[in-house]
Structures are given as C-alpha cells and as structure tokens.
C-alpha positions, 0 to 999 in steps of 0.5 A: 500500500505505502508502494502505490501511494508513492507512485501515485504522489510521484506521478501527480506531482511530476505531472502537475508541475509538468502541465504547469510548463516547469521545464523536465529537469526541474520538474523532476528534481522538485517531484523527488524532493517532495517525494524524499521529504514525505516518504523518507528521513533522509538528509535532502541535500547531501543525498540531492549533491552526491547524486547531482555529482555522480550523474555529471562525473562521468567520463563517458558524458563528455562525448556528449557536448562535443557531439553536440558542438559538432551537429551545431556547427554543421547546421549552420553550413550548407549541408543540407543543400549539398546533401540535395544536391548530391543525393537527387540524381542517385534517388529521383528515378525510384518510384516515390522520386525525389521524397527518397532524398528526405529519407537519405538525407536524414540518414546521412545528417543523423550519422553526423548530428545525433539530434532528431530535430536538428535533423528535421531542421537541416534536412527540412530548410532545403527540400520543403522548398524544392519538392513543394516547386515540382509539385510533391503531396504536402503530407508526403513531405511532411510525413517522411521528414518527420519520420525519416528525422528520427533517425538522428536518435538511433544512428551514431553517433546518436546523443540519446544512445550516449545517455543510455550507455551512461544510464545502464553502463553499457559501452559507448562503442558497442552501442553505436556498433549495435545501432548502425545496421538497424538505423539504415534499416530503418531507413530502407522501411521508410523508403520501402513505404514510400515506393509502394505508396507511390505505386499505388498513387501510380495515377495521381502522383505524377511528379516533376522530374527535371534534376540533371543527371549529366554531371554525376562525378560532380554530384559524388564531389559534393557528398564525398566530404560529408561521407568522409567526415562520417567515415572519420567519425564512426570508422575510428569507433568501429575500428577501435582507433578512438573512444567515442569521446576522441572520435566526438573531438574529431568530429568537431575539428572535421566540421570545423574543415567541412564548414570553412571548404563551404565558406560559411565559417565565420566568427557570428556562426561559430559563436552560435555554435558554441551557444546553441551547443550549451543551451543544448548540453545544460538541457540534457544535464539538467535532464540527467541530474533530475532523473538521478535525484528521482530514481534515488527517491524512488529507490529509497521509497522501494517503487522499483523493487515493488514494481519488479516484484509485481512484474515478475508476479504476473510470470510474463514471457520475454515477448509479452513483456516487450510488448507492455513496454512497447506500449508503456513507452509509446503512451509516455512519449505522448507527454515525455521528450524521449531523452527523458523518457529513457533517464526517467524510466531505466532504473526500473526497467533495466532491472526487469530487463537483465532479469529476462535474459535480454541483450543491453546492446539489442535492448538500447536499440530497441528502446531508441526506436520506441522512443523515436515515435515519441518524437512524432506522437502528439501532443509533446512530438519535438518533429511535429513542432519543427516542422509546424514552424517551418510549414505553417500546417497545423498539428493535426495535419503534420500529426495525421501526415506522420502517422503512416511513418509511426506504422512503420516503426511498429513493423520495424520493431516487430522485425527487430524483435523477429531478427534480433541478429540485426543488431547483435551481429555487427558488436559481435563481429567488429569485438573479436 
C-alpha cells in the first residue's frame, strides 16, 4: 500500500508541475524532493549533491557536448543543400522520386548530428522548398521528414544512445556498433513505404522530374566530404582507433574543415555554435541530474523493487513483456521528450530487463526506436513542432501526415524483435 501511494504522489506531482510548463529537469528534481521529504528521513541535500555529482562525473558524458558542438556547427553550413544536391540524381528515378532524398538525407545528417530535430531542421530548410516547386503531396513531405528525422536518435553517433550507455553502463562503442545496421534499416522501411505508396498513387502522383543527371562525378564531389567526415567519425569507433569521446573531438575539428571548404565559417556562426551547443548540453544535464535525484527517491521509497516484484508476479514471457513496454513507452512519449523518457524510466526497467535474459546492446536499440515515435506522437512530438514552424500546417495535419511513418516503426520493431541478429551481429563481429 505505502508502494502505490508513492507512485501515485510521484506521478501527480511530476505531472502537475509538468502541465504547469516547469521545464523536465526541474520538474523532476522538485517531484523527488517532495517525494524524499514525505516518504523518507533522509538528509535532502547531501543525498540531492552526491547524486547531482555522480550523474555529471562521468567520463563517458563528455562525448556528449562535443557531439553536440559538432551537429551545431554543421547546421549552420550548407549541408543540407549539398546533401540535395548530391543525393537527387542517385534517388529521383525510384518510384516515390525525389521524397527518397528526405529519407537519405536524414540518414546521412543523423550519422553526423545525433539530434532528431536538428535533423528535421537541416534536412527540412532545403527540400520543403524544392519538392513543394515540382509539385510533391504536402503530407508526403511532411510525413517522411518527420519520420525519416528520427533517425538522428538511433544512428551514431546518436546523443540519446550516449545517455543510455551512461544510464545502464553499457559501452559507448558497442552501442553505436549495435545501432548502425538497424538505423539504415530503418531507413530502407521508410523508403520501402514510400515506393509502394507511390505505386499505388501510380495515377495521381505524377511528379516533376527535371534534376540533371549529366554531371554525376560532380554530384559524388559534393557528398564525398560529408561521407568522409562520417567515415572519420564512426570508422575510428568501429575500428577501435578512438573512444567515442576522441572520435566526438574529431568530429568537431572535421566540421570545423567541412564548414570553412563551404565558406560559411565565420566568427557570428561559430559563436552560435558554441551557444546553441550549451543551451543544448545544460538541457540534457539538467535532464540527467533530475532523473538521478528521482530514481534515488524512488529507490529509497522501494517503487522499483515493488514494481519488479509485481512484474515478475504476473510470470510474463520475454515477448509479452516487450510488448507492455512497447506500449508503456509509446503512451509516455505522448507527454515525455524521449531523452527523458529513457533517464526517467531505466532504473526500473533495466532491472526487469537483465532479469529476462535480454541483450543491453539489442535492448538500447530497441528502446531508441520506441522512443523515436515519441518524437512524432502528439501532443509533446519535438518533429511535429519543427516542422509546424517551418510549414505553417497545423498539428493535426503534420500529426495525421506522420502517422503512416509511426506504422512503420511498429513493423520495424516487430522485425527487430523477429531478427534480433540485426543488431547483435555487427558488436559481435567488429569485438573479436
């Protein structure tokens, strides 16, 4: 009884200071502080530093901002009209056309940002114009940017993928290894859904097609630094050359190169690199501290082992148990981001996870994905907010739009549940 009266108290407070538009991290301390002073004795302030200190001390997090730093940089260059340019003639004669190009571009831009929305961002500034000009059906754009930009959550270098590495001591690297294979799946989903689409609007769907596809070699040129730099990148990773914390500072002096061979290095953009890159990481840390602070409430409150006693009670199987948590996260990301969503929840499931004889490598793939349909699920969907400002729709449409591409991640996930080598293969290989 003293259990579900403080999951009730934690889950009342922490969503009435969430309505009230106190930002996550702060929500979540308060909701841990209220939870330590009714349901505890101990000291709130000691317990609240030594928590706030091992949450930021990790050596591991210092990846973080310097991938962060990189994606920032690389937004404010001419990335997104080179990958355009560069992509169109390869993707334009599929069925579907030039929609492909937002498919391929995300994937490319995720492998060199590790932020979903800053891949709708960059990817969305350069082809919402050009396939609104040939004449392309507003919700396909709409919908495969939106699904096609979470992909920055799961390819590497993916930011929420260091979070859940830290979270579950788990390796960086493997991580990263674990993630590749399925995030260009993915990706061929989402492309897979777009040929067939289009097959069946065979009739109506009659696209513009007049990229020029004389000057191929050209086109390759203008990929091949964006390729290199995530060759440089993940390579060094996958090779065992650099830490995921090294290969993140070679990515930013690499973006540092490819920004100033496009000209757009100036002292006004690196400046709002630096600033976008702090407000970004403090969020995240702000994030982290908060979710620290609330599990060791919880844990003093004994939530957790309840809740993995009670779990255990119902005797589930590892396939019923994915699908409560397929569904648990999918509802939580309806009112989480899903950064928060994986610090907040992971010292309860990790636990019920490892018990169930899951792989952590294939779990964190898994989780990323679950949580990528929250960023396109109404009504906290990160994607959906970019792409309202930059489209003008409203959130119903863009919703509705990105619905056919939140199917598509339930598919994948059953795949991935079906074929689970797809993410365990690759670690297995590049470790021996």
């Amino acid at each position: 009884m003293s259990e579900t009266l403080s999951i009730i108290v934690f889950v009342a407070t922490l969503f009435v200071l969430l309505g009230m538009g106190v930002w996550v991290g702060a929500a979540l301390l308060a909701t841990a502080i209220v939870g330590m002073f009714l349901f505890t004795s101990t000291p709130i302030g000691l317990s609240m530093a030594v928590t706030v200190w091992g949450e930021q001390s990790s050596w591991t997090l210092t990846a973080l901002p310097l991938f962060i730093w990189m994606g920032e940089i690389l937004f404010r260059t001419k990335l997104s009209e080179t990958l355009f340019r560069g992509l169109a003639p390869f993707l334009q004669r599929l069925p579907g056309g030039l929609l492909h190009v937002n498919i391929g571009a995300s994937a490319v831009f995720a492998a060199i940002s590790g932020s979903s929305a800053a891949t709708v961002a960059t990817v969305g500034k350069m082809s919402i114009p050009e396939l609104r000009r040939r004449e392309y059906p507003e919700h396909m754009i709409i919908g495969t940017l939106s699904g096609a930009g979470t992909l920055g959550l799961l390819i590497p270098p993916s930011i929420s993928m260091i979070i859940y590495g830290v979270t579950v001591n788990e390796s960086i690297s493997k991580l990263f290894m674990a993630a590749m294979l399925p995030g260009l799946g993915l990706a061929l989903f989402f492309m897979i859904y777009v040929i067939l689409w289009s097959l069946v609007k065979r009739g109506t769907f009659k696209p513009q097609i007049d990229v020029n596809v004389s000057g191929i070699f050209g086109r390759l040129l203008d990929l091949l630094p964006v390729l290199l730099l995530i060759g440089s990148v993940i390579g060094s990773i996958y090779t065992g050359v650099a830490t995921a914390t090294e290969a993140a500072a070679l990515g930013v002096l690499g973006a540092f190169i490819l920004s100033a061979l496009q000209r757009s290095l100036t002292w006004q953009s690196v400046t709002e690199s630096v600033i976008g890159a702090v407000r970004t990481t403090a969020m995240i840390m702000l994030i982290l501290m908060g979710a620290g602070f609330l599990s060791l409430a919880m844990g003093f409150t004994g939530i957790p082992k309840a809740l993995a006693e009670g779990i255990e009670a119902w005797n589930l199987s590892p396939l019923a148990l994915i699908a409560i948590l397929t569904i648990f996260y999918i509802i939580l990301g309806c009112f989480l981001d899903g950064l928060s969503s994986i610090v907040l929840t992971m010292a309860v499931i990790e636990p019920m996870v490892r018990a169930a004889g899951f792989d952590m490598l294939w779990f964190g793939v898994y989780v990323m994905i679950v949580v990528e349909m929250a960023q396109i699920t109404p009504p906290i969907g990160f994607n959906l907010f970019v792409l309202q400002g930059m489209t003008g729709r409203d959130m119903g449409f863009i919703s509705r739009a990105s619905f056919p591409m939140f199917l598509v991640m339930c598919v994948f996930i059953v795949f991935l549940v079906m074929v689970p080598e797809i993410a365990t293969w690759l670690p297995e290989v590049l470790s021996k």
